[in-house]
Biotite code that builds the C-alpha atoms (Angstrom):
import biotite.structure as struc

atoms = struc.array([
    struc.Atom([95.505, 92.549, 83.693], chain_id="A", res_id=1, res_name="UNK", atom_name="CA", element="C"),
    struc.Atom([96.801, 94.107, 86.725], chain_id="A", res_id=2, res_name="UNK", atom_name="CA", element="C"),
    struc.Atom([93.044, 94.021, 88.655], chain_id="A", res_id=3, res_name="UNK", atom_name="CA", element="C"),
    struc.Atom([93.103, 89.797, 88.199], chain_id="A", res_id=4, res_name="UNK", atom_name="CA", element="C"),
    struc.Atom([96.992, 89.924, 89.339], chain_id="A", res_id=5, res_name="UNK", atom_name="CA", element="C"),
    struc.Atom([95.298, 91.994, 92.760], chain_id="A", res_id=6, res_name="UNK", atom_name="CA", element="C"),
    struc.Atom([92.285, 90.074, 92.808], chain_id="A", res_id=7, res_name="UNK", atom_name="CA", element="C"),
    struc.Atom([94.975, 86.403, 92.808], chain_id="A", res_id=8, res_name="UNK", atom_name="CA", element="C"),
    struc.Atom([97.065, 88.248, 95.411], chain_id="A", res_id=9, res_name="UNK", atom_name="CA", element="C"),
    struc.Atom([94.411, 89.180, 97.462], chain_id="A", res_id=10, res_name="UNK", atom_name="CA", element="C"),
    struc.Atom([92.568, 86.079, 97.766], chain_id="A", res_id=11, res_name="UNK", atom_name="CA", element="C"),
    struc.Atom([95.752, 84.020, 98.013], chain_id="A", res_id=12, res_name="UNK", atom_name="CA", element="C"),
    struc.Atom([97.064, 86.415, 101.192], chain_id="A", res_id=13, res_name="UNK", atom_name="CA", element="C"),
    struc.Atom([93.364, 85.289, 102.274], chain_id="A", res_id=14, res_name="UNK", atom_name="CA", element="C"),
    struc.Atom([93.926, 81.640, 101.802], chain_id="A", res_id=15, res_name="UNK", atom_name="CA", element="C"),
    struc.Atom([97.129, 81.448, 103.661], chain_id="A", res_id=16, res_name="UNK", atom_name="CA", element="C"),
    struc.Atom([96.423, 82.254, 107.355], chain_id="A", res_id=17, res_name="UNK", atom_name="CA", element="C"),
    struc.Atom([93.057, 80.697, 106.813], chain_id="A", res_id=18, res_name="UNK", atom_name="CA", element="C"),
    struc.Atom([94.875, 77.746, 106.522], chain_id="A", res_id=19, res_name="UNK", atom_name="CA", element="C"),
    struc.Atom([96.803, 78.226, 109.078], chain_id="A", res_id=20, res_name="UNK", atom_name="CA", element="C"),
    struc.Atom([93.478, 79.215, 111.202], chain_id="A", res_id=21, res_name="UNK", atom_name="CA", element="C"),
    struc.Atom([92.118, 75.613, 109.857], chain_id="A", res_id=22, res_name="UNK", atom_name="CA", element="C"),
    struc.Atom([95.643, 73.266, 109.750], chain_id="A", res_id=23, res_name="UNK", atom_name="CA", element="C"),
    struc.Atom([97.157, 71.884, 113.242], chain_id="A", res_id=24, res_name="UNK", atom_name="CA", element="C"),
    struc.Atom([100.648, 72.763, 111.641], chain_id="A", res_id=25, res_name="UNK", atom_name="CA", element="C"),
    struc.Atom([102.156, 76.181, 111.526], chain_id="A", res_id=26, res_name="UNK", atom_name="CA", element="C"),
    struc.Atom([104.196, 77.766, 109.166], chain_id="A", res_id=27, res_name="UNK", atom_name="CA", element="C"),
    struc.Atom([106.453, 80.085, 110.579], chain_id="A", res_id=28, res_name="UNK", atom_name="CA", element="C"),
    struc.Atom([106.708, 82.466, 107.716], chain_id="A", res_id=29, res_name="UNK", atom_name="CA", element="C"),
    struc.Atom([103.281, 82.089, 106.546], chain_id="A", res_id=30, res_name="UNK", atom_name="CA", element="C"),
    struc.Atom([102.365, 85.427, 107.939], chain_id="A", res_id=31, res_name="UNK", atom_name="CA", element="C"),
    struc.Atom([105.220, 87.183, 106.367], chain_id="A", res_id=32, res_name="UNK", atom_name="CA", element="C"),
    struc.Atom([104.213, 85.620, 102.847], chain_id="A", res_id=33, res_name="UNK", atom_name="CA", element="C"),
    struc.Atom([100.541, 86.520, 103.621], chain_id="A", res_id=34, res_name="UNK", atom_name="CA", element="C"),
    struc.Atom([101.735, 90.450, 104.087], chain_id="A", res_id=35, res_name="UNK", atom_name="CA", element="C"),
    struc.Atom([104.208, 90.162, 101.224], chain_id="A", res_id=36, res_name="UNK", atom_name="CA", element="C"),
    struc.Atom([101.365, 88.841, 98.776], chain_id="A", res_id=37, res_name="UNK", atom_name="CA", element="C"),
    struc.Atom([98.743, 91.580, 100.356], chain_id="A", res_id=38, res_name="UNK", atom_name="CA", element="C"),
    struc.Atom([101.577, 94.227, 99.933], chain_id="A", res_id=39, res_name="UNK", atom_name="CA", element="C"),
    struc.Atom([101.767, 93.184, 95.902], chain_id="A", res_id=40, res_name="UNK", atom_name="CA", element="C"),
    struc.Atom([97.985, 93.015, 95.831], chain_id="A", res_id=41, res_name="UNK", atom_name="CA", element="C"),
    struc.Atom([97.685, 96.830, 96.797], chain_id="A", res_id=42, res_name="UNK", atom_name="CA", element="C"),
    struc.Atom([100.776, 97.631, 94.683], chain_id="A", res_id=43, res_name="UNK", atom_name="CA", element="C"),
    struc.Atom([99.255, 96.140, 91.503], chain_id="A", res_id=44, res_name="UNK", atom_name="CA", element="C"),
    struc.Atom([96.232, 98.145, 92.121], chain_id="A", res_id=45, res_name="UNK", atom_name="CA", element="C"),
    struc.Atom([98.194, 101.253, 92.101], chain_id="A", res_id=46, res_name="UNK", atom_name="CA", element="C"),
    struc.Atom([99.907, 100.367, 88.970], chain_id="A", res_id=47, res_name="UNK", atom_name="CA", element="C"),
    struc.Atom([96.539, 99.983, 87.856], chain_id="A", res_id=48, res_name="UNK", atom_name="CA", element="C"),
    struc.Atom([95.708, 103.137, 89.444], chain_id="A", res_id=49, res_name="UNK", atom_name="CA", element="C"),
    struc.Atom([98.808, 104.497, 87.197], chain_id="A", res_id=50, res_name="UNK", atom_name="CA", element="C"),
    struc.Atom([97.829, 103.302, 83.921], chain_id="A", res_id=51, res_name="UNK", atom_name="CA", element="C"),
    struc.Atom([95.099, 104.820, 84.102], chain_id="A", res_id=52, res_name="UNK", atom_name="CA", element="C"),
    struc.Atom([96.413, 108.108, 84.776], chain_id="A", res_id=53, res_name="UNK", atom_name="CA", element="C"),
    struc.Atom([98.988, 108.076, 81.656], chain_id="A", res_id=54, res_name="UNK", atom_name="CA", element="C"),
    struc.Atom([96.188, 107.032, 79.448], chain_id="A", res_id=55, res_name="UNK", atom_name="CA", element="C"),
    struc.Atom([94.193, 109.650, 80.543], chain_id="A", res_id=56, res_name="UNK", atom_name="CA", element="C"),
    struc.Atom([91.230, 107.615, 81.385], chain_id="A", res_id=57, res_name="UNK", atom_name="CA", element="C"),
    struc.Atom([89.458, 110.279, 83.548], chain_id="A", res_id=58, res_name="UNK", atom_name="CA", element="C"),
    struc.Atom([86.172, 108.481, 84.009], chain_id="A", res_id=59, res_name="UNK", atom_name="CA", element="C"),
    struc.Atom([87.441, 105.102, 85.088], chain_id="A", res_id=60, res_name="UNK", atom_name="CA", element="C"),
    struc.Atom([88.972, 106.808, 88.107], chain_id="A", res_id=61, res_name="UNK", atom_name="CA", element="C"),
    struc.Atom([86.123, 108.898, 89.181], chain_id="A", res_id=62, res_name="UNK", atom_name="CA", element="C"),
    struc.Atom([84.146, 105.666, 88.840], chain_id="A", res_id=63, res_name="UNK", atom_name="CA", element="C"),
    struc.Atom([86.287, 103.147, 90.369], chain_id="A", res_id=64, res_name="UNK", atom_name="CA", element="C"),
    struc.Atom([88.368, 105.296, 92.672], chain_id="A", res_id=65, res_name="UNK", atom_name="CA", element="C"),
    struc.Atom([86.556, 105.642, 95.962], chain_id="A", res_id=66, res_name="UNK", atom_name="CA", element="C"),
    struc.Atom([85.607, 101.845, 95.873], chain_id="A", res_id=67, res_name="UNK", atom_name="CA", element="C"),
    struc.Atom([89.804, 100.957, 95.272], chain_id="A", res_id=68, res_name="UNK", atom_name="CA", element="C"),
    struc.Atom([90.176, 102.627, 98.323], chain_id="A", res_id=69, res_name="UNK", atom_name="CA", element="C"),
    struc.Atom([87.485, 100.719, 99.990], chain_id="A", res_id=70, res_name="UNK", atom_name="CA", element="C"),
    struc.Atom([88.446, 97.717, 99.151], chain_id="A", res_id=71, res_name="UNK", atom_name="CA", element="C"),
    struc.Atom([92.204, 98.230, 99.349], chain_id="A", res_id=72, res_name="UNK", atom_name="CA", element="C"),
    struc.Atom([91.500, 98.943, 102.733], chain_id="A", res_id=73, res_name="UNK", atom_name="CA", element="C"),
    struc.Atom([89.751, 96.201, 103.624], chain_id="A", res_id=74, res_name="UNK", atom_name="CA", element="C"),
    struc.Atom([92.308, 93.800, 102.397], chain_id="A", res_id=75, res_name="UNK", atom_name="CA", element="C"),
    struc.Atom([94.747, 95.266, 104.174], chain_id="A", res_id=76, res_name="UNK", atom_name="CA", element="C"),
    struc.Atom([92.531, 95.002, 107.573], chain_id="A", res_id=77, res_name="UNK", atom_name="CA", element="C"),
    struc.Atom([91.456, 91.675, 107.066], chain_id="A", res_id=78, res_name="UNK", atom_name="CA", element="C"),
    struc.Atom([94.610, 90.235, 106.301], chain_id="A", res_id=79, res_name="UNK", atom_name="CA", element="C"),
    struc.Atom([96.080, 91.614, 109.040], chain_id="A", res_id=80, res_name="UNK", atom_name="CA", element="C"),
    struc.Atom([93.430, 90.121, 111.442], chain_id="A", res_id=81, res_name="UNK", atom_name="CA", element="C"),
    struc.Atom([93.543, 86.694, 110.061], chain_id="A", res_id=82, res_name="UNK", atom_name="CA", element="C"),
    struc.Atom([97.713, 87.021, 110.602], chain_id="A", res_id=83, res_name="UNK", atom_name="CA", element="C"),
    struc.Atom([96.954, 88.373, 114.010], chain_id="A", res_id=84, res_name="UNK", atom_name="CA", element="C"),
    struc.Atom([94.613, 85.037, 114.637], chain_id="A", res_id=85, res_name="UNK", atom_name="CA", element="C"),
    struc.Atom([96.813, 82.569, 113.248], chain_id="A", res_id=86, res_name="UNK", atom_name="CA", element="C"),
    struc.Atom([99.692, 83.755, 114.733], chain_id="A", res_id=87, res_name="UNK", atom_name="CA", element="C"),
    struc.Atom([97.682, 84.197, 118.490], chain_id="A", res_id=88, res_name="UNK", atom_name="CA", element="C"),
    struc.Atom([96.226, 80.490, 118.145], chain_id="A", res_id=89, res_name="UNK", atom_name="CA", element="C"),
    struc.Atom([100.187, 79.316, 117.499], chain_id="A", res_id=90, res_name="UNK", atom_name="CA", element="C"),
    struc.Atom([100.776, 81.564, 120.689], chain_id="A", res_id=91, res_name="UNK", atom_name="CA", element="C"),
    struc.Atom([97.966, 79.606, 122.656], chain_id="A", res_id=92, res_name="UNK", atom_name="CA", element="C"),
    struc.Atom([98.973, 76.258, 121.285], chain_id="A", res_id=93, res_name="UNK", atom_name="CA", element="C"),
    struc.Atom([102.922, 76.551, 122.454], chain_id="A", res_id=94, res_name="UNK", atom_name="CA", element="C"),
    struc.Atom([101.530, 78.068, 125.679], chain_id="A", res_id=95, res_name="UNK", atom_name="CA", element="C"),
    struc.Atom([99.494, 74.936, 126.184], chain_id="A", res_id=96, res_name="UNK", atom_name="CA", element="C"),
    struc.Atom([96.054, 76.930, 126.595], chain_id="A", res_id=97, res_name="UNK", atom_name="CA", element="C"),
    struc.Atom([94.479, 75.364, 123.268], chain_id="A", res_id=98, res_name="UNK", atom_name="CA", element="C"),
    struc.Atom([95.231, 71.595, 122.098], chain_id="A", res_id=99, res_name="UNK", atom_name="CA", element="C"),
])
């Protein structure tokens, strides 16, 4: 239950500053929401991470473990470069360079 609650967070922390990336409208706290939701995303997969550990469920970390990491990090990366774009095409609107 926790993995859909990551996989929601994720994709909606996706789905934010891609519409920002897409809208002409900004959001000013859209990129704080977008880090809050990717924050919960990699906390629920830690919980998951943690359930796993009290129930002593030894093989579903050695199997999943090195590709939570993966992906974990990847979320984390991508989010923060769609942020960093929607934020930076605000910057270039105000500043008049993009219309």
């Amino acid at each position: 239950m926790f993995s859909l609650g990551s996989i929601f967070c994720g994709l909606v922390a996706w789905l934010i500053p891609g519409y920002e990336l897409l809208s002409k409208r900004f959001f000013p706290y859209a990129a704080a929401a977008s880090g809050c939701l990717c924050g919960a995303a990699l906390y629920l997969q830690l919980f998951d991470l943690e359930c796993d550990i009290t129930a002593h469920d030894w093989a579903a970390l050695l199997d999943t473990g090195h590709a939570e990491a993966f992906v974990s990090g990847a979320l984390l990366a991508s989010a923060l470069v769609l942020n960093l774009l929607a934020c930076a095409k605000h910057w270039c609107i105000q500043k008049g360079a993009v219309q």
